[in-house]
C-alpha positions as CSV (number, residue, x, y, z in Angstrom):
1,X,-7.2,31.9,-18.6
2,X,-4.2,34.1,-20.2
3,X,-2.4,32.7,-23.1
4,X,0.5,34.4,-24.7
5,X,1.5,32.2,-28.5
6,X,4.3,33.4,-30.0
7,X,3.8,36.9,-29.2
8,X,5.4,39.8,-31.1
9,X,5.0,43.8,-30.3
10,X,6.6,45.8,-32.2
11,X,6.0,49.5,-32.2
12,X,5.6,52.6,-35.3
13,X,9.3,53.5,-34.2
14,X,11.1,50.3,-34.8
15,X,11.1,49.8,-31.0
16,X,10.4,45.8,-30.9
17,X,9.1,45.5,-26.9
18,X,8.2,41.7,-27.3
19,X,9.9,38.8,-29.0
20,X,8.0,35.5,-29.7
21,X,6.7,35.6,-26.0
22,X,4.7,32.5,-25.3
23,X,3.1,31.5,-21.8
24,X,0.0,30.4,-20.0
25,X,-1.5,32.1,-16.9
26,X,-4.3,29.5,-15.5
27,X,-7.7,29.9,-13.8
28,X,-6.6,31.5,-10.0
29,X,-3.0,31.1,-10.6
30,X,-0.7,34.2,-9.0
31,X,2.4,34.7,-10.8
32,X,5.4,37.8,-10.8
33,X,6.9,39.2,-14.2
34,X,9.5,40.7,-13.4
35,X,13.3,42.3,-16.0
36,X,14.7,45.1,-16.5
37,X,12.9,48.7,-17.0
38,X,12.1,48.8,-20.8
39,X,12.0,45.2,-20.7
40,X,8.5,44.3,-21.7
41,X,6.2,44.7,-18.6
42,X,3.9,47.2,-19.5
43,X,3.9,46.0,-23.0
44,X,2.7,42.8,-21.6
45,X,0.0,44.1,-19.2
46,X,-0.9,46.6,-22.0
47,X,-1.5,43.3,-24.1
48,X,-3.8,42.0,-22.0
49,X,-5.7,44.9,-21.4
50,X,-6.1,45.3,-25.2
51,X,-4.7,49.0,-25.1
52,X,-2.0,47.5,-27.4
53,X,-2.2,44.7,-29.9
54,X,0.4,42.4,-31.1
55,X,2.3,42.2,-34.2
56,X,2.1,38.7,-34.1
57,X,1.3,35.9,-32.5
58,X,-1.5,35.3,-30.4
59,X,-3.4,37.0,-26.9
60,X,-6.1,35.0,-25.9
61,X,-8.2,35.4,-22.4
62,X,-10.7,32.5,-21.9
63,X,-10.3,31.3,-25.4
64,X,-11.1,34.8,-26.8
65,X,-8.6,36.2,-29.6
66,X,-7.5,39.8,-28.6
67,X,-6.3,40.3,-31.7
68,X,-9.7,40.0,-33.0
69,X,-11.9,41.9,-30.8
70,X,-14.2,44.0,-32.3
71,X,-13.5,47.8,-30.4
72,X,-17.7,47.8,-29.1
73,X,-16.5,44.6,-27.6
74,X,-13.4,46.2,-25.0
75,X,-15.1,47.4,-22.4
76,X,-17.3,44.1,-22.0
77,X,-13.3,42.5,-21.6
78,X,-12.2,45.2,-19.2
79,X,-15.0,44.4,-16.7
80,X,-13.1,41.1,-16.1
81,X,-10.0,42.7,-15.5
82,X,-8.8,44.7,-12.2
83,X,-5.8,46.8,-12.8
84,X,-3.5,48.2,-9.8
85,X,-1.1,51.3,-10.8
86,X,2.4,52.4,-9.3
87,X,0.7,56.0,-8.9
88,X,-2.8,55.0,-7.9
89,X,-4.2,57.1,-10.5
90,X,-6.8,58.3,-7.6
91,X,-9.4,61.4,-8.3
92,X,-8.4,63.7,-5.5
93,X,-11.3,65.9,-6.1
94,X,-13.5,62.6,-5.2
95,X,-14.1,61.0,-1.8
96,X,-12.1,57.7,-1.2
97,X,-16.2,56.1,-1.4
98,X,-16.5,58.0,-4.9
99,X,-13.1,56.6,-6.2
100,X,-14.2,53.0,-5.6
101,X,-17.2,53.3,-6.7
102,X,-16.2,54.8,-10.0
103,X,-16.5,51.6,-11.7
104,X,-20.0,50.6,-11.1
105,X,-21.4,54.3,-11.8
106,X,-20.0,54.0,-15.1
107,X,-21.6,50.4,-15.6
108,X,-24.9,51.5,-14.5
109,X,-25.1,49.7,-11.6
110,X,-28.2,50.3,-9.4
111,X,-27.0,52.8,-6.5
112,X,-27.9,50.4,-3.4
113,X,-26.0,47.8,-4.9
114,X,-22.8,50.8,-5.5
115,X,-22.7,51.1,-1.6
116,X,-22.5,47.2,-0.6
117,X,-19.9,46.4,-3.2
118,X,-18.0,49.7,-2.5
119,X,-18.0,49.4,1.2
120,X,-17.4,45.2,1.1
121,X,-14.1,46.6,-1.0
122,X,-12.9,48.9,1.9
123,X,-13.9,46.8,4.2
124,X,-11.6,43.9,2.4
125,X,-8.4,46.4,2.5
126,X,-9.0,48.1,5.9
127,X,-10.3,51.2,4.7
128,X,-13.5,51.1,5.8
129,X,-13.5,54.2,8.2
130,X,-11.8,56.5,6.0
131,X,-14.7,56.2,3.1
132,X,-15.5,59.8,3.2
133,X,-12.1,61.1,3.4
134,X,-10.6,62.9,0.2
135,X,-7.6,60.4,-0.9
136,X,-5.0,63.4,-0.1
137,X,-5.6,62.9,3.2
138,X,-4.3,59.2,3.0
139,X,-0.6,58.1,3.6
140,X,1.1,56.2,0.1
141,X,0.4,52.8,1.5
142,X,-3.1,53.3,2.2
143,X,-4.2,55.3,-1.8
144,X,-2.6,52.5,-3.1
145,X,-5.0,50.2,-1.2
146,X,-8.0,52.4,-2.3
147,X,-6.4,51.5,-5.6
148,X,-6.6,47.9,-5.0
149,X,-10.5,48.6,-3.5
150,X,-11.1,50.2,-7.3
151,X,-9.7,47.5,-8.6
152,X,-11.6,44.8,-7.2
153,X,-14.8,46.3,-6.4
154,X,-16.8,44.8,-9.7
155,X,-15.2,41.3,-8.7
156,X,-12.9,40.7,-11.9
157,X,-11.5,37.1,-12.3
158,X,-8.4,38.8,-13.5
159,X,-6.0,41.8,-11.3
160,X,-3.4,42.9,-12.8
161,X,-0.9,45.2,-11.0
162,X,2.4,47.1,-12.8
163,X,4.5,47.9,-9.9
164,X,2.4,48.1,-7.5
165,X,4.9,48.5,-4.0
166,X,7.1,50.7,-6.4
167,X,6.9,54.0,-3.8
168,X,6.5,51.9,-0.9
169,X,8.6,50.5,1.9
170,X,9.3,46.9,3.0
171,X,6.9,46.8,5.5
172,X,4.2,47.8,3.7
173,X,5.2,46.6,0.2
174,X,4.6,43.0,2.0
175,X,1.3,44.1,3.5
176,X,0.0,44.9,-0.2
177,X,1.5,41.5,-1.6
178,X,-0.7,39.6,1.4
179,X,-4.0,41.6,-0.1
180,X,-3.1,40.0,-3.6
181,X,-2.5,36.9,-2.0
182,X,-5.9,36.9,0.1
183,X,-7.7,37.9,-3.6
184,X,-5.6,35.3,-5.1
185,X,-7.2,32.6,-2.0
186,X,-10.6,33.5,-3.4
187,X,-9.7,31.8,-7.2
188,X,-8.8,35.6,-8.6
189,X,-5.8,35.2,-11.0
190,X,-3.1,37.8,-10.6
191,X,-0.1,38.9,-12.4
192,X,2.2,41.1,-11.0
193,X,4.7,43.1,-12.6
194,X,7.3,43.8,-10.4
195,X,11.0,44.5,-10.5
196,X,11.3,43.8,-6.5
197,X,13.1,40.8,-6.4
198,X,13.7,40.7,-2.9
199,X,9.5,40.9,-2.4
200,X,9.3,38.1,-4.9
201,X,12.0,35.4,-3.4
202,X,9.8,35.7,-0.1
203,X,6.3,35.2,-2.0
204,X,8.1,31.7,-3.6
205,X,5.7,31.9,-6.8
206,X,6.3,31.4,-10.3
207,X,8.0,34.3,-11.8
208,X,8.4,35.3,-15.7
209,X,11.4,37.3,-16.3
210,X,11.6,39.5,-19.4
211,X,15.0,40.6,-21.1
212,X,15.4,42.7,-23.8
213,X,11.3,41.7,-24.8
214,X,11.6,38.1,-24.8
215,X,11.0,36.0,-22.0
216,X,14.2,34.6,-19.9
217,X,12.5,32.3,-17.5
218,X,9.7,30.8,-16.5
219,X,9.4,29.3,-12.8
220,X,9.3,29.5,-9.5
221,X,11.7,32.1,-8.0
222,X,15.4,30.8,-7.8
């Protein structure tokens, strides 16, 4: 599904955020990457995304070469890919309904389609009743899971999420891991970047550590 071959990023200023990183991510696996801030997360997510593109090496997403992807060709990649942010990134001049639905307007999908797929998202995260609400009136826990909604709500087979329990507590950092896990139940592959290590130990999946832009281990949690 995600395959990293000896992957280099290195930026305009010198700053070289991956070293010869090479992994594979499979069809509806669920896996943490996890080091030090300024060790390579972002870079990595970024790499998938195709908002950066390596120096070297290879990025390839069901056999497709990111490094060769025509720009008309992005978006068309982007639908398969769900992305969860720390700050929820949420339009607060926008109904929670409108922020999920964002998405599908911009794909052109038919209204009365819009409102099942939004509302089957809300429903999935337990938002269901607050779909007219203005995201402002939400607590942290439950924007970031009208995040999740937005990020699922065009049924990508890939989520990504860059610290997404980062602002959160325990208790509810663990109720947003058990929503990746349900996606994850359904054959959605998910990577994680996270820096919780305390979060991860309990989940018990495979973790990739980054240190210093090249990649430490690669295993389950020990």
């Amino acid at each position: 599904m995600i395959q990293f071959t000896n992957v280099f990023k290195r930026y305009e200023s010198g700053h070289e955020a991956l070293q010869n990183v090479t992994f594979t991510l499979h069809e509806g696996e669920m896996a943490f990457l996890t080091g030090h801030s300024g060790a390579g997360k972002s870079t990595l997510l970024k790499l998938i995304m195709r908002m950066e593109v390596a120096t070297r090496g290879h990025v390839t997403i069901d056999s497709l070469n990111l490094n060769n992807l025509a720009r008309r060709h992005i978006p068309y990649l982007r639908r398969k890919i769900g992305v969860v942010f720390q700050d929820h990134q949420l339009l607060f001049d926008r109904s929670v309904y409108d922020n999920v639905a964002l998405p599908l307007v911009i794909e052109g999908m038919n209204p009365q389609d819009i409102g099942k797929r939004v509302r089957a998202a809300l429903d999935k995260v337990g938002l269901l009743s607050k779909e007219k609400l203005n995201p402002i009136m939400l607590s942290g826990g439950e924007q970031q899971r009208v995040g999740i909604a937005r990020a699922v709500v065009n049924k990508p087979p890939i989520l990504l999420a860059d610290e997404p329990t980062g602002n959160l507590d325990p208790q509810l950092s663990a109720e947003i891991m058990q929503l990746f896990r349900q996606f994850n139940a359904v054959g959605v592959t998910v990577l994680i970047a996270s820096h919780d290590l305390d979060l991860i130990s309990r989940m018990g999946l495979r973790m990739m550590e980054l240190s210093q832009g090249s990649l430490k281990q690669d295993g389950a949690y020990a």
